[in-house]
C-alpha positions as CSV (number, residue, x, y, z in Angstrom):
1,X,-8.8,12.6,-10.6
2,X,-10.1,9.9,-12.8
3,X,-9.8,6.3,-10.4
4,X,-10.9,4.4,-13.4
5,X,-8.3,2.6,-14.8
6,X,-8.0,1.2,-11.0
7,X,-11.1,-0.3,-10.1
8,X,-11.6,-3.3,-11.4
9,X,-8.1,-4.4,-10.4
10,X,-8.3,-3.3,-7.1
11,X,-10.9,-5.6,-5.9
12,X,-10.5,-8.7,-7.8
13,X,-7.4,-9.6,-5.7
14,X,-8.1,-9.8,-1.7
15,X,-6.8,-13.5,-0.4
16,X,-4.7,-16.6,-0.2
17,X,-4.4,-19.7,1.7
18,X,-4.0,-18.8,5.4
19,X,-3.3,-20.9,8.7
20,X,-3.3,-20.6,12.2
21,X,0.2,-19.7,14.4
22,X,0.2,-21.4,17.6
23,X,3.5,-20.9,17.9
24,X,5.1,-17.7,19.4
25,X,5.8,-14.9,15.8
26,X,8.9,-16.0,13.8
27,X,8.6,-13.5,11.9
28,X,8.2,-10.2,14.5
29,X,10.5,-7.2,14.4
30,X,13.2,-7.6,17.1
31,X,11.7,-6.5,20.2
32,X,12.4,-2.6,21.2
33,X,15.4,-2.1,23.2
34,X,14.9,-1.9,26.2
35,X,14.6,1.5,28.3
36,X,17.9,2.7,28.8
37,X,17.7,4.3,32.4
38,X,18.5,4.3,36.2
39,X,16.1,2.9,38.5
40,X,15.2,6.0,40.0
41,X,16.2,9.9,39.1
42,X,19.9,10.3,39.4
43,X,20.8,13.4,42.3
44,X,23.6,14.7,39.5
45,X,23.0,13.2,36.5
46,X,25.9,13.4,33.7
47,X,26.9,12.9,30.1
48,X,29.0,10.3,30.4
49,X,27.1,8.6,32.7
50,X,23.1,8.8,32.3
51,X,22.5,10.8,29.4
52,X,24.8,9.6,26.9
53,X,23.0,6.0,27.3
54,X,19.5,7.1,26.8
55,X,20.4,9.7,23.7
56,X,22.1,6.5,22.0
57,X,19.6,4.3,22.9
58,X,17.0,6.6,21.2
59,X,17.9,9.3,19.5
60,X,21.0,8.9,17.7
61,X,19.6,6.2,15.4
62,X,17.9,9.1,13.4
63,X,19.9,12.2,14.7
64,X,23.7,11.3,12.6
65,X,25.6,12.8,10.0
66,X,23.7,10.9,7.3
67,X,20.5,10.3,9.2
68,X,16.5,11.6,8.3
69,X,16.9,13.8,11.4
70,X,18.0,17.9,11.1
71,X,21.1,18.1,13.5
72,X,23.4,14.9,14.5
73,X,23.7,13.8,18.6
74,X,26.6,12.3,18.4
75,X,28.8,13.7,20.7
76,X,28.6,15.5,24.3
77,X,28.6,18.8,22.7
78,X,25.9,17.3,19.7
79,X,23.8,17.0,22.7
80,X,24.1,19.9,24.9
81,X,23.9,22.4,22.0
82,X,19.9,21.0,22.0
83,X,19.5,20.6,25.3
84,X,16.8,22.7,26.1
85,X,15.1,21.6,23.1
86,X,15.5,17.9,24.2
87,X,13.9,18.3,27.6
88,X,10.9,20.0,26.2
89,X,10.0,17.9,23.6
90,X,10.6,14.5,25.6
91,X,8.5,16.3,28.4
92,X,5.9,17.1,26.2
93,X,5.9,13.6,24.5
94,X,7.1,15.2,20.8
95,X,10.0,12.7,21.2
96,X,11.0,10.2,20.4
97,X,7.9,10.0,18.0
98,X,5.1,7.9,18.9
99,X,1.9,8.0,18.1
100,X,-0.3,5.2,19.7
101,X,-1.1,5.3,23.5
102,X,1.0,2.9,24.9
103,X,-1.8,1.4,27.5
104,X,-4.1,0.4,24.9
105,X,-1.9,-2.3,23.5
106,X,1.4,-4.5,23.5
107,X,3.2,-2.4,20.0
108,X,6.5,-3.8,18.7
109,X,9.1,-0.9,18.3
110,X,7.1,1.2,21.1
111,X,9.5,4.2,21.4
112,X,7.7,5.4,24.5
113,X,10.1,6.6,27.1
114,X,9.5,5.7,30.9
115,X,8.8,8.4,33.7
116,X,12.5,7.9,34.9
117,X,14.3,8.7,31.5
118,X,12.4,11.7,30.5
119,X,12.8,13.5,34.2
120,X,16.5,12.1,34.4
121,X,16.9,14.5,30.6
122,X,15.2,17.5,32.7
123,X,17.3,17.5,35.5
124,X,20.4,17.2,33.8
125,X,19.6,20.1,31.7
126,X,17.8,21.9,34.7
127,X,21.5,21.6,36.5
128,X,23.4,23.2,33.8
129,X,24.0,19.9,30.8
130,X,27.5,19.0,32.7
131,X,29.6,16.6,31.0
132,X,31.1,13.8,33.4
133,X,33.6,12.0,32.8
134,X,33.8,11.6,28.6
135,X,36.1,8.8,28.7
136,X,34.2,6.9,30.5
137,X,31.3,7.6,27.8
138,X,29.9,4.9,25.3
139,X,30.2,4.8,22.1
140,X,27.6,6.2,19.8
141,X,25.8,3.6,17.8
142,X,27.6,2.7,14.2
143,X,25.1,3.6,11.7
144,X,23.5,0.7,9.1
145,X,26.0,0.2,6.2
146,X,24.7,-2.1,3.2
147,X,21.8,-4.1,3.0
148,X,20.7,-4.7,7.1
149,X,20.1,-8.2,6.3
150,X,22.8,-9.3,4.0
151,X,23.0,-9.7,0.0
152,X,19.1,-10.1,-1.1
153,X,18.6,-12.6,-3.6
154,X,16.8,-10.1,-6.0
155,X,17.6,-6.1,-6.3
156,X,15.5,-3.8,-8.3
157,X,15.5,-0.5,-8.5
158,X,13.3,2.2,-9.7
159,X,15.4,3.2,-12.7
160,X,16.3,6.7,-13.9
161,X,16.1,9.3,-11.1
162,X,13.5,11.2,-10.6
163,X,14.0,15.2,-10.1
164,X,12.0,16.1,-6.9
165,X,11.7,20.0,-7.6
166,X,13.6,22.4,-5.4
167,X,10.4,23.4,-3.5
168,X,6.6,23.5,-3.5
169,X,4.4,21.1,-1.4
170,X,5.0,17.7,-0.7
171,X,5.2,15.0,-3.6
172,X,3.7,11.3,-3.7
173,X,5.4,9.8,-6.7
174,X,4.9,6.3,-7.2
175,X,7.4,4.6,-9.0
176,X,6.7,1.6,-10.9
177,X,9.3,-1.8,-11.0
178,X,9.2,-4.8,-13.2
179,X,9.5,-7.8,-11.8
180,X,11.8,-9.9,-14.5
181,X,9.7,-13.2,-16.3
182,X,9.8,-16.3,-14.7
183,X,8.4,-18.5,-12.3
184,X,6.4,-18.0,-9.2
185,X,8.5,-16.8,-6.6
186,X,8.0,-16.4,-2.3
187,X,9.6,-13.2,-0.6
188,X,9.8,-13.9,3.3
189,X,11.6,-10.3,3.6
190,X,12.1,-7.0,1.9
191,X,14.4,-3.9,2.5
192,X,13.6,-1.1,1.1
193,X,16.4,1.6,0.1
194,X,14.3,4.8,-0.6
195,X,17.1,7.4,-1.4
196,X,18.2,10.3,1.2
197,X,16.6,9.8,4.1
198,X,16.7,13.6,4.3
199,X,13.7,14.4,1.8
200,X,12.1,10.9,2.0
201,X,9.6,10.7,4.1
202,X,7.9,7.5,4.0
203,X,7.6,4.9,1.4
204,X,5.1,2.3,1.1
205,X,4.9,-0.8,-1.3
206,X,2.5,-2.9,-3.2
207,X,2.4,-5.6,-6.0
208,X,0.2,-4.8,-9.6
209,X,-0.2,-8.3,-11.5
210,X,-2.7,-6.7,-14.1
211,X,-0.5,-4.3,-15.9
212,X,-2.7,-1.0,-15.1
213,X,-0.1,0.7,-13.6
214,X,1.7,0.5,-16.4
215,X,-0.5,2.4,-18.1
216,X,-0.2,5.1,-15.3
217,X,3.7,5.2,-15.6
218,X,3.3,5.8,-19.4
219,X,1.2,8.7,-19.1
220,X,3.2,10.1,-17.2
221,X,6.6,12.1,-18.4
222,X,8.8,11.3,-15.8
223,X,9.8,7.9,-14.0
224,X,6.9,7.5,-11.7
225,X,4.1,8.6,-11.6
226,X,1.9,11.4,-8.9
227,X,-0.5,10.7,-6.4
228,X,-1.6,9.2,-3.4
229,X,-3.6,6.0,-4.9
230,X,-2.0,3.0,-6.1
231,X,-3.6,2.8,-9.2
232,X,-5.1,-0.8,-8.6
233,X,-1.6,-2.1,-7.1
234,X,-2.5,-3.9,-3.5
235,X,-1.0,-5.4,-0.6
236,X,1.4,-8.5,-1.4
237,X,-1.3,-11.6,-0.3
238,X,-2.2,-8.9,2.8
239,X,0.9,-8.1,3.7
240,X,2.1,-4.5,4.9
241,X,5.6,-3.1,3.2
242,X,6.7,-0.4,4.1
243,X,9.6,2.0,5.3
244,X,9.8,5.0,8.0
245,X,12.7,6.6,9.6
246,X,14.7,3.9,12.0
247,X,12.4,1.4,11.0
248,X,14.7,-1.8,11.1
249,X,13.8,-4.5,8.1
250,X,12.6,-7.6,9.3
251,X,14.2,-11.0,8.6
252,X,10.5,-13.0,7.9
253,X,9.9,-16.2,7.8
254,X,9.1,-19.1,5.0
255,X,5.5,-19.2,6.8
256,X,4.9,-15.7,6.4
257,X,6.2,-15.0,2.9
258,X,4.2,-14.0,-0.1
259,X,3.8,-14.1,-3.6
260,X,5.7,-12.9,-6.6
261,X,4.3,-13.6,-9.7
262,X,7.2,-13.0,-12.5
263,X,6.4,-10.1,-15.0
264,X,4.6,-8.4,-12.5
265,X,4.7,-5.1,-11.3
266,X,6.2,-4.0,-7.7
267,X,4.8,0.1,-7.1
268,X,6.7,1.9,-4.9
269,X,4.9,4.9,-3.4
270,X,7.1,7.5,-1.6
271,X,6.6,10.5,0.5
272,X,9.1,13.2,-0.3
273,X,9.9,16.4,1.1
274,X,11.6,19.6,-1.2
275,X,14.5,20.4,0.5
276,X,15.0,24.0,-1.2
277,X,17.2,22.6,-4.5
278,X,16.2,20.3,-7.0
279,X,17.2,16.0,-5.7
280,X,17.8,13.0,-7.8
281,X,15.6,10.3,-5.8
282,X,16.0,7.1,-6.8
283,X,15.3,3.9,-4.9
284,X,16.0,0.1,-4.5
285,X,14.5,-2.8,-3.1
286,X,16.0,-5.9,-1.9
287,X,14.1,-9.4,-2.1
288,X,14.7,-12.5,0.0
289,X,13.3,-15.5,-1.3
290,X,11.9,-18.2,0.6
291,X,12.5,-21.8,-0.2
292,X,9.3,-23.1,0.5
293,X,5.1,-21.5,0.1
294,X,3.8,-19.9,2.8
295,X,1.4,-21.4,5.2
296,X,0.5,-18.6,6.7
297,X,-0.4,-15.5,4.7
298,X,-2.9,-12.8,5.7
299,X,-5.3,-10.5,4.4
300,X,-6.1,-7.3,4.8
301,X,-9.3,-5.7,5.6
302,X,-9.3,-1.8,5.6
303,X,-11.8,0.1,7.4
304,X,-12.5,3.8,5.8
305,X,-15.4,6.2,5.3
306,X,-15.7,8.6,1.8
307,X,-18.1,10.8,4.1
308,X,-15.9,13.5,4.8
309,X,-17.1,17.4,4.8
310,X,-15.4,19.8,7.2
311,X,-16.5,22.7,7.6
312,X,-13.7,26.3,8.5
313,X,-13.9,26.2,11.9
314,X,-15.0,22.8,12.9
315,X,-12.9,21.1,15.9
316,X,-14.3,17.9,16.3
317,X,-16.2,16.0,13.7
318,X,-16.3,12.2,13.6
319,X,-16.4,9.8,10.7
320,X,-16.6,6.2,11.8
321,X,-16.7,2.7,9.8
322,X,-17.3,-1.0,10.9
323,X,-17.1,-4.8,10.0
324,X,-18.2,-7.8,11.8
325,X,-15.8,-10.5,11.2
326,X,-17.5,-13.8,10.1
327,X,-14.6,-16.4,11.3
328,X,-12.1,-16.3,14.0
329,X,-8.9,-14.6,13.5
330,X,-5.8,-12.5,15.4
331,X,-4.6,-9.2,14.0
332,X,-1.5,-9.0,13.4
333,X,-0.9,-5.1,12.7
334,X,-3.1,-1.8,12.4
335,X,-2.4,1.1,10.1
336,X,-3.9,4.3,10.4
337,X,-4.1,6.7,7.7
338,X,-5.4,10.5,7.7
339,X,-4.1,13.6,6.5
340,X,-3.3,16.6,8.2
341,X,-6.6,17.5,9.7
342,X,-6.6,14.4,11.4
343,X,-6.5,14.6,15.4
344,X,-8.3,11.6,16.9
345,X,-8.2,8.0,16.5
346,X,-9.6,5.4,18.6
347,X,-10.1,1.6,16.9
348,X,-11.5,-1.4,19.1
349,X,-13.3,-4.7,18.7
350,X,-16.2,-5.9,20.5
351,X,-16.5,-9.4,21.4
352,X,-19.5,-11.0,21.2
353,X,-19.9,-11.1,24.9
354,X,-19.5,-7.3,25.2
355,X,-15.9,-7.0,25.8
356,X,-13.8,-4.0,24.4
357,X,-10.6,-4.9,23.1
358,X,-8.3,-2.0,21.8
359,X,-6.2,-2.0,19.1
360,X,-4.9,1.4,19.0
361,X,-5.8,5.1,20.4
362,X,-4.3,8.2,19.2
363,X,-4.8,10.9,20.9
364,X,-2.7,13.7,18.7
365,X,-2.6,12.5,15.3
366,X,0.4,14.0,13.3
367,X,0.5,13.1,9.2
368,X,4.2,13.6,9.7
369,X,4.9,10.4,11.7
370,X,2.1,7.5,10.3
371,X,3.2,4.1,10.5
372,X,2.7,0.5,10.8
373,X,1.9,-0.7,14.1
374,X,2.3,-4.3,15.0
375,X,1.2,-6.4,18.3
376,X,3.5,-7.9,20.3
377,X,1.1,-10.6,21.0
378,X,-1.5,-11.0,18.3
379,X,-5.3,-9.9,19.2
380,X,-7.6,-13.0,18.5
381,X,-11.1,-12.1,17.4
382,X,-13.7,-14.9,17.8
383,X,-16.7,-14.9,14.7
384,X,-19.0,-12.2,15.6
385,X,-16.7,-9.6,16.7
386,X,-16.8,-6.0,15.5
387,X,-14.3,-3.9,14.7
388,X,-15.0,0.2,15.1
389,X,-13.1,2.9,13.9
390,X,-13.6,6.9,14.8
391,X,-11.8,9.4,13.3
392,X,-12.1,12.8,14.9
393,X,-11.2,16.0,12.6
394,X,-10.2,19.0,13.4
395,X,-10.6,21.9,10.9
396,X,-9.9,24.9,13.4
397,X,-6.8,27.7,13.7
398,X,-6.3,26.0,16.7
399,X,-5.0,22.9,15.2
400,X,-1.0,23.1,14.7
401,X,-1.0,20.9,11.9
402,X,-3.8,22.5,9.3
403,X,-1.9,23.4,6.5
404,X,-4.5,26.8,5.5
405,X,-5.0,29.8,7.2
406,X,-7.7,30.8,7.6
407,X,-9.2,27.1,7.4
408,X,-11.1,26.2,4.3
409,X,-14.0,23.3,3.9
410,X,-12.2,20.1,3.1
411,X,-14.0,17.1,1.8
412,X,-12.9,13.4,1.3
413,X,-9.7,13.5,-1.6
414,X,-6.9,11.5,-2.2
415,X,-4.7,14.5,-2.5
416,X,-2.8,15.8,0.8
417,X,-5.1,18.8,1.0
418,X,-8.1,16.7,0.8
419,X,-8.9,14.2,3.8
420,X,-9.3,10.9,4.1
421,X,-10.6,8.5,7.0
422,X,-8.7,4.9,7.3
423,X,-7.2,1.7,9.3
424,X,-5.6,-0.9,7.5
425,X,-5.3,-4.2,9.4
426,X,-3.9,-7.3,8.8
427,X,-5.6,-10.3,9.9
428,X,-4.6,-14.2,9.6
429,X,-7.9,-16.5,9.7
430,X,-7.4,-19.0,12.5
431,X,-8.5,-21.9,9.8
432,X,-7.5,-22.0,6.2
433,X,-10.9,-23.3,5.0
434,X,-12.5,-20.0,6.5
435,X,-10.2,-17.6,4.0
436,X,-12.7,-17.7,1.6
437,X,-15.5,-17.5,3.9
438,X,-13.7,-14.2,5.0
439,X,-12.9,-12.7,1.4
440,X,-16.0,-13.2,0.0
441,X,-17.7,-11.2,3.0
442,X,-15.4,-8.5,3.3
443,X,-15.9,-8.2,-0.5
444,X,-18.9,-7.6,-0.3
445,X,-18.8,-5.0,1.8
446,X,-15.6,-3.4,0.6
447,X,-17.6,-3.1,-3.4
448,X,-20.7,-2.4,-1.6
449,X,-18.9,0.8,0.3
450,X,-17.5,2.3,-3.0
451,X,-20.4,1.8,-4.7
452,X,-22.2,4.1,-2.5
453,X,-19.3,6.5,-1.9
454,X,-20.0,6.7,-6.5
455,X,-23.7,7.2,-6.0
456,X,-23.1,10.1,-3.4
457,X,-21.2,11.5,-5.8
458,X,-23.3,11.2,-8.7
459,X,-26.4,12.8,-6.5
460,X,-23.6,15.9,-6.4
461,X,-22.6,16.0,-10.2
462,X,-24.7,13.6,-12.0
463,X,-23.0,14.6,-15.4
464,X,-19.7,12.8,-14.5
465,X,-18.9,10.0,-16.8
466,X,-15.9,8.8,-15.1
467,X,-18.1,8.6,-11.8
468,X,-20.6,6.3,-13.9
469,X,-18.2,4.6,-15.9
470,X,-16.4,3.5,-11.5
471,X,-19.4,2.7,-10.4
472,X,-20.6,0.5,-13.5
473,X,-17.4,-1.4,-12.7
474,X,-18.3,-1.8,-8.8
475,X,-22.1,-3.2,-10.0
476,X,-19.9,-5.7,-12.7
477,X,-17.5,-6.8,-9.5
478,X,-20.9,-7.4,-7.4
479,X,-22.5,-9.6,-10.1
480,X,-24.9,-6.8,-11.0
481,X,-24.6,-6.9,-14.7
482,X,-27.8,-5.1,-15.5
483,X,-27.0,-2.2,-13.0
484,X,-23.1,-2.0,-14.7
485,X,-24.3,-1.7,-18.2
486,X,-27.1,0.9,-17.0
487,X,-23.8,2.8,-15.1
488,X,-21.9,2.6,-18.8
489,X,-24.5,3.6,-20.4
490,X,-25.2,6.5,-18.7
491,X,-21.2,7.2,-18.9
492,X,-21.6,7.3,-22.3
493,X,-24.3,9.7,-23.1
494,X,-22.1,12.4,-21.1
495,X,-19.2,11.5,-23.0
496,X,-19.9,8.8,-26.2
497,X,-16.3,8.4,-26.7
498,X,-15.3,7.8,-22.7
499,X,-13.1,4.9,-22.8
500,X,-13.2,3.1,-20.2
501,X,-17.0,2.8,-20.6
502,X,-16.7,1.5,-24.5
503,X,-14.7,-0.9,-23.4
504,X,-16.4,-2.1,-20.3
505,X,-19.4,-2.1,-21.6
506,X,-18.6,-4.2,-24.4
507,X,-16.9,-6.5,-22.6
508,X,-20.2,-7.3,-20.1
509,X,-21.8,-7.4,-23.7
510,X,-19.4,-9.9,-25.0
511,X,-19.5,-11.8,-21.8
512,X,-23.5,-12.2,-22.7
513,X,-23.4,-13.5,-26.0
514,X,-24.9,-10.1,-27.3
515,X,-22.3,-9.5,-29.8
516,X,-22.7,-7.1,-32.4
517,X,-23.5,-4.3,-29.7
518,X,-20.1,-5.2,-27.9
519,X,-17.9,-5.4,-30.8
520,X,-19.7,-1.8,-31.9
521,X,-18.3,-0.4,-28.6
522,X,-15.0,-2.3,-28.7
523,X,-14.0,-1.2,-32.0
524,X,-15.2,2.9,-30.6
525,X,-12.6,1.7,-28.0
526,X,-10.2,1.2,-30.3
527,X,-10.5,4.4,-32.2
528,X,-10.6,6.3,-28.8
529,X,-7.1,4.5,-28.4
530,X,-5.3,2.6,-30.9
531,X,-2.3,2.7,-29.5
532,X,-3.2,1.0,-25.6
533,X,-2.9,-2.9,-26.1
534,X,-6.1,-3.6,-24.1
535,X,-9.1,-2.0,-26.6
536,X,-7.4,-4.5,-29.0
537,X,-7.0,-7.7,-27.1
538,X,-11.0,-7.0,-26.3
539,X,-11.9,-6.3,-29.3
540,X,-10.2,-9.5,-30.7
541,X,-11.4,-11.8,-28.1
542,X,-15.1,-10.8,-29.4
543,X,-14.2,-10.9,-33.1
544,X,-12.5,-13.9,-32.2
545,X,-16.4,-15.6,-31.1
546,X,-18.2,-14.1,-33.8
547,X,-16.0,-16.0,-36.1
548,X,-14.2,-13.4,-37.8
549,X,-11.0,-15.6,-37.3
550,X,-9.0,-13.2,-39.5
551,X,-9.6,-9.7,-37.9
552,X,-9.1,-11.3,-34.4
553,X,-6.0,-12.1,-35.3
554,X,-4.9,-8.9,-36.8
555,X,-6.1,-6.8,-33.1
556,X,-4.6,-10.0,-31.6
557,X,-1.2,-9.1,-32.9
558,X,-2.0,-5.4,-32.7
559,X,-2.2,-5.8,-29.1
560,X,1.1,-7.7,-28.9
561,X,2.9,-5.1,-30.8
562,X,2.5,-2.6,-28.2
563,X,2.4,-5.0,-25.5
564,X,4.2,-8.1,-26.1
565,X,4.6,-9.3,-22.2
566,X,0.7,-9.9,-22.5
567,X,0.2,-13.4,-22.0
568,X,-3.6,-14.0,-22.4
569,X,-3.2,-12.2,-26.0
570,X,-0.4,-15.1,-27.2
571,X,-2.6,-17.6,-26.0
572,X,-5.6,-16.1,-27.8
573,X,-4.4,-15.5,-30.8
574,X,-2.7,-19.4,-30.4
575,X,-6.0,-20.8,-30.1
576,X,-7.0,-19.3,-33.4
577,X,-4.4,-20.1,-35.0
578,X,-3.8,-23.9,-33.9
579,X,-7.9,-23.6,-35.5
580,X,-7.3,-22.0,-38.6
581,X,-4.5,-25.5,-39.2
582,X,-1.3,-22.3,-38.7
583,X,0.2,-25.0,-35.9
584,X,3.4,-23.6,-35.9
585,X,2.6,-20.3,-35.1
586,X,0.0,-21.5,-32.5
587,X,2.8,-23.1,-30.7
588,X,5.4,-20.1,-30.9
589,X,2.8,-18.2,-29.2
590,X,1.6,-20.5,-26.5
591,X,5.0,-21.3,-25.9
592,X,5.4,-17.3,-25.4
593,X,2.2,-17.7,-22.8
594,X,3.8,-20.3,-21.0
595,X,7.5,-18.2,-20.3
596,X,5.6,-15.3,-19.3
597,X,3.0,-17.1,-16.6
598,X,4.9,-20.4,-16.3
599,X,2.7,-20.6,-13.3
600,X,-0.7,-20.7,-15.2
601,X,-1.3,-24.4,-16.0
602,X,-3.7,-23.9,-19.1
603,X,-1.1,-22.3,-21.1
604,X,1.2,-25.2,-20.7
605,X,-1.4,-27.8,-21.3
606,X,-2.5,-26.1,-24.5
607,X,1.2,-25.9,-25.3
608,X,1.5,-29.6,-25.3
609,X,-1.8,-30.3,-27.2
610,X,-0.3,-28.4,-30.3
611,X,2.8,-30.1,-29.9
612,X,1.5,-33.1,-30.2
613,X,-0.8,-32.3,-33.3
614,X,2.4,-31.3,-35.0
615,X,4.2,-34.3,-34.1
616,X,1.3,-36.1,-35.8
């Protein structure tokens, strides 16, 4: 799979202003419920009495008529129909699912159920399921209705549906939704509605303000499109959206929210299931505004390893990252991410005195049941701690969960047959001043990473021009300009008319004042694709400082034909024309700048300039 349309937007974007909580978490998910269950192991435990409690408490949230689970427990004889099945797979900790060991650290949402409950389930199905008294029973929880917490102030919604086929293996389609112009909004909460719970998995969410997923949805026939990258798309200022099964939303706060730039692009990446005939899914998300900026975003730092090789057979083979942060901070949330040959994780800090602190350990990894795990309390890192992760693999028949038999090698992929090796975590710097201490160090190492993960690659298949043409783009987001156009260049002797390379590579060009060399490759750009906005608005922008005033405007408005949301291009092809004396059309088109990025303060400044030149 090609990444390269991707990179350059997935690193330019890491940070935001950040501050310090001292205060106990506005913004947490409610706390779990608490442990339904007697003190000690009832003698004769009942329906009515003991069981019905604990199966509401925790099972019936999932397990209704309209719920993710296979078979409702509603009801007395919901329950004792399973019985059996219940008392095994609580005893054998299937049930409720939960991943993380509970010692290692304070999780909200822990679904863990106490020594008391899970033998109280055994005896009562050990001495034969009996009923009790069922008018004396409680009532089974009402499921959610609506929007959990009330009218949002924004829906959108992924459009047309999209036909998941009647069966195969599982799909990752990512489905792309415009936010309307306008101005710079905050979103302190987010529901996400991601069709029948009964082939949706999982559904994750991130925020694209460069357009290239756009480019991804276009290619591709149907609404959405495939895969289990993003497509440059990140985390909203750091923050984790998401949805799982019984996952409540949660209400946020003003200090926590985070940015939404208007006319940009929300991707909404879901996990679905065939279900053995063909479903319509289509989803919807509900925004709550904030009335005020945050002080308190985050940012995420993700831990991950491209070093992957499994061999058939292989039960236990570790892949491990680091990164030692350089201010203080607390971690507000971990997410682990493997596919199914995943079995171990254990991820810690060390302090600089030595300590250990855990963030999570698990100890049976299951693909089926990732998730977002957030601390109770948050886990404060002074400067110089470092954070591990180890992944251990297991490739053997032995493993419940590999999907081949007999097991196959499986390398590092981003497809669910393929492996990968990550922990997301979100982290709030104690100091706002140290946020860009912090981005420009994880940067570095987060570029640094991929760059090497390219160069391994390259050492495998060193005729690969969309592996040179990713890697020139790491070199030109370190500041290695030399080593970039050297990457593009090689790109392009494998394939002259790679287009991603052409276009890059003239724009480092351009960006050096060599410019008859760049507009050469911009204009192969534009023959390799005259119908993608971007080859244009590059190639005009370079015409555009040659001098050739009158070819820059015609890519200019070549561009805006088949993009016409593009900001930067009205403002370009503004600034030529407020200097070729066309004033009135210069002011139409920065006035078009400034309603698509009201937020960007040049375009409103050079707005007014013209204005007042025609006034004169």
């Amino acid at each position: 799979m090609n990444l390269r349309p991707a990179v350059l937007a997935a690193a330019a974007l890491m940070g935001g202003a950040c501050n310090r909580d001292p205060a106990p978490d506005p913004t947490a998910s409610p706390p779990a419920k608490p442990v339904v269950s007697p003190a000690t192991v009832p003698q004769t435990p009942t329906f009515a009495e003991h069981v019905a409690p604990i199966i509401h408490a925790h099972c019936t949230g999932c397990h209704h008529a309209a719920g993710p689970a296979p078979f409702p427990f509603v009801s007395y004889d919901d329950v004792r129909d399973h019985a059996t099945q219940i008392a095994q797979v609580v005893a054998d900790g299937q049930m409720p699912p939960w991943l993380p060991q509970p010692d290692r650290a304070a999780l909200q949402g822990d679904r863990t159920l106490d020594r008391v409950t899970r033998q109280t389930l055994t005896r009562w199905v050990e001495q034969g399921a009996v009923a009790g008294d069922l008018s004396k029973a409680p009532s089974p929880p009402t499921p959610p209705v609506g929007w959990q917490l009330g009218e949002p102030d924004l829906v959108l919604d992924t459009g047309p549906p999209f036909p998941l086929p009647a069966d195969g293996s599982d799909v990752y389609r990512n489905f792309v939704i415009p936010v309307p112009p306008g101005p710079m909004r905050w979103v302190r909460a987010v529901e996400i509605v991601p069709g029948d719970p009964r082939v949706v998995h999982h559904a994750v969410m991130r925020i694209d303000t460069t357009g290239s997923v756009r480019a991804h949805d276009a290619a591709d026939e149907g609404p959405g499109f495939d895969g289990m990258v993003f497509a440059g798309a990140r985390m909203p200022d750091g923050r984790f959206l998401g949805w799982t099964p019984g996952k409540r939303p949660v209400a946020g706060s003003d200090a926590r929210a985070w940015r939404l730039p208007g006319g940009a692009d929300l991707v909404l990446q879901v996990h679905l299931r065939p279900s053995g005939k063909v479903e319509p899914i289509a989803a919807r998300v509900g925004l709550h505004f904030a009335e005020r900026p945050a002080t308190m975003p985050a940012v995420s730092i993700e831990l991950a390893s491209s070093e992957i090789d499994l061999p058939p057979g292989a039960s236990d083979v570790h892949v491990r990252d680091r990164y030692t942060v350089p201010v203080d901070l607390a971690v507000r949330s971990v997410y682990p991410h493997a596919h199914y040959l995943g079995h171990r994780l254990e991820a810690w800090a060390e302090l600089p005195d030595g300590r250990r602190r855990w963030l999570v350990e698990i100890r049976d990894w299951d693909f089926d049941w990732q998730d977002e795990y957030r601390f109770v309390q948050p886990v404060r890192l002074p400067r110089g701690s470092t954070v591990h992760m180890d992944w251990s693999f297991d490739n053997s028949a032995a493993n419940p969960h590999n999907p081949v038999s007999p097991p196959q090698r499986v390398v590092y992929g981003v497809e669910s047959t393929d492996e990968m090796a990550e922990l997301i975590i979100e982290v709030e710097p104690d100091r706002p001043q140290d946020l860009a201490v912090l981005d420009r160090h994880y940067r570095k190492k987060w570029l640094g990473d991929r760059a090497d993960q390219l160069e391994r690659q390259l050492r495998a298949d060193p005729a690969d021009p969309d592996a040179h043409a990713n890697l020139g783009a790491f070199r030109q987001l370190m500041g290695d300009a030399p080593a970039a156009i050297a990457a593009y260049e090689a790109a392009l002797r494998n394939d002259a008319d790679h287009l991603q390379a052409n276009l890059e590579l003239g724009i480092v060009l351009s960006a050096q004042g060599r410019l008859p060399r760049a507009v050469a490759h911009l204009r192969r750009a534009v023959a390799v694709a005259p119908s993608q906005a971007g080859p244009h608005l590059s190639l005009a922008n370079a015409l555009r400082k040659q001098g050739h005033a009158d070819e820059a405007i015609e890519h200019y408005r070549k561009a805006l034909a088949i993009d016409e949301g593009a900001a930067g291009a009205h403002n370009n092809l503004a600034i030529v024309l407020e200097a070729s004396g066309d004033l009135d059309g210069a002011a139409e088109h920065f006035e078009r700048a400034s309603q698509l990025q009201p937020a960007t303060a040049l375009f409103g400044k050079n707005l007014a300039r013209v204005q007042a030149k025609r006034r004169r």
